[in-house]
N, C-alpha and C positions, 0 to 999 in steps of 0.2 A: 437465415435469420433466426428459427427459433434453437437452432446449435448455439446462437449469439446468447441466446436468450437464457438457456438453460447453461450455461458455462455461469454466466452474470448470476445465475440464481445459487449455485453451486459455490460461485466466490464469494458473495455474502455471509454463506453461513459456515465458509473456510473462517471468514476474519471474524462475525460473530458468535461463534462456539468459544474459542478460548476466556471470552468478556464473559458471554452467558454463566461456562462453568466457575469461575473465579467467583462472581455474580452469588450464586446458589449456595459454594463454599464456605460463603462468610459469614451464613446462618444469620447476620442480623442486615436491618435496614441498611446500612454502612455501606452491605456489600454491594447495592445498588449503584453505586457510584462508578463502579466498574462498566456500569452500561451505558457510561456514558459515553467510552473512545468506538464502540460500532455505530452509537448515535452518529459522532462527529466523521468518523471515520464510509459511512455509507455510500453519501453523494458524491464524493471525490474518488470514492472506489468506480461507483456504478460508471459515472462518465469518462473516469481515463479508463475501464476494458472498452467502452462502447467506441471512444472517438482516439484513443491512442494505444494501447497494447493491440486490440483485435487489429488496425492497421500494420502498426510494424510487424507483429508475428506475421501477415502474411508477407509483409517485403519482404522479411528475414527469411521466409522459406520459397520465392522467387530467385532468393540472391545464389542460396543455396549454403547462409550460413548455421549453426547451430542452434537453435533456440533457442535450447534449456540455457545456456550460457549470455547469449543476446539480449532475450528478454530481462533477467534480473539485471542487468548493466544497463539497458536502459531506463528502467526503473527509477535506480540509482540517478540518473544523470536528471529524470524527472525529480525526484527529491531532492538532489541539489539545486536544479533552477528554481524550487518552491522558496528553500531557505534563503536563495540568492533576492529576489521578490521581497522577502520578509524582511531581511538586512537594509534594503535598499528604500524600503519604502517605510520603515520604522522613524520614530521620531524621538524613539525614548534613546534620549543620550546616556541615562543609568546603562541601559542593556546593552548598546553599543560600545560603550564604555570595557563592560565587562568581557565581551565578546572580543574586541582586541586585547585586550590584556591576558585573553586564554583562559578564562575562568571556565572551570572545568562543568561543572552545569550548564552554562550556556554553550558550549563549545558541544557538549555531553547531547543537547536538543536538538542540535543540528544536524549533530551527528543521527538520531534517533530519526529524523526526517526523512533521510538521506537513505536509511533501513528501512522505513516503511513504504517507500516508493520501490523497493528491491523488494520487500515481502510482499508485498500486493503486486506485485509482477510475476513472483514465481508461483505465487499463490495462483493466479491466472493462468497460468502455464499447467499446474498443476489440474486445472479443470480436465484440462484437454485428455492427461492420465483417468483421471476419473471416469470422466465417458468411456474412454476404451477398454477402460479393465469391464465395465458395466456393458459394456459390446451396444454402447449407443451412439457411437465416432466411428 
């Protein structure tokens, strides 16, 4: 559990470092605003390593398949079910509107959803490198 623990702590500051540094970058107040995708971004990280990457990564190496490869695809298949959720449960007939007619921003956010469930998966994955080069896995 505290391997759980300290992977989870390690992915946090995987996904808030690149906000922080942007953050500090931007030398005025503005660049605060950048702090706000770890804000949003945290709770959905902490609970899917806790209750779905730490799971599959071990079926995935029960099964006996790849993981570096497994885990970013399932990620992925995580972030499409989000936007699928978001599409389905959406009311705004503007966004829908535009979303079938391919409007590139919207189609553009989906897409970006769809990567952040891949990046936070390999970013997870990537814990695992960490402890071992650190000789603590």
């Amino acid at each position: 559990m505290s391997l759980l623990l300290i992977r989870t702590a390690i992915l946090v500051v995987l996904l808030i470092a690149p906000f922080l540094l942007l953050a500090l970058n931007e030398g005025k107040s503005d660049g605060l605003l950048w702090l706000m995708f770890p804000i949003v971004l945290f709770i959905p990280a902490v609970l899917a390593s806790f209750l779905l990457l730490a799971p599959f990564e071990a079926l995935v190496g029960k099964i006996g398949w790849n993981a570096n490869i497994a885990l970013p695809i399932f990620g992925a298949v995580i972030g499409l079910l989000v936007a699928a959720a978001a599409v389905g449960t959406s009311n705004n007939q503007v966004a829908m509107t535009r979303l079938f007619e391919g409007d590139p921003s919207t189609l553009g956010a989906m897409g970006g959803i769809i990567f952040a469930g891949a990046a936070i998966a390999a970013a997870w994955r990537a814990t695992l490198w960490i402890l071992r080069m650190a000789h603590w896995a």
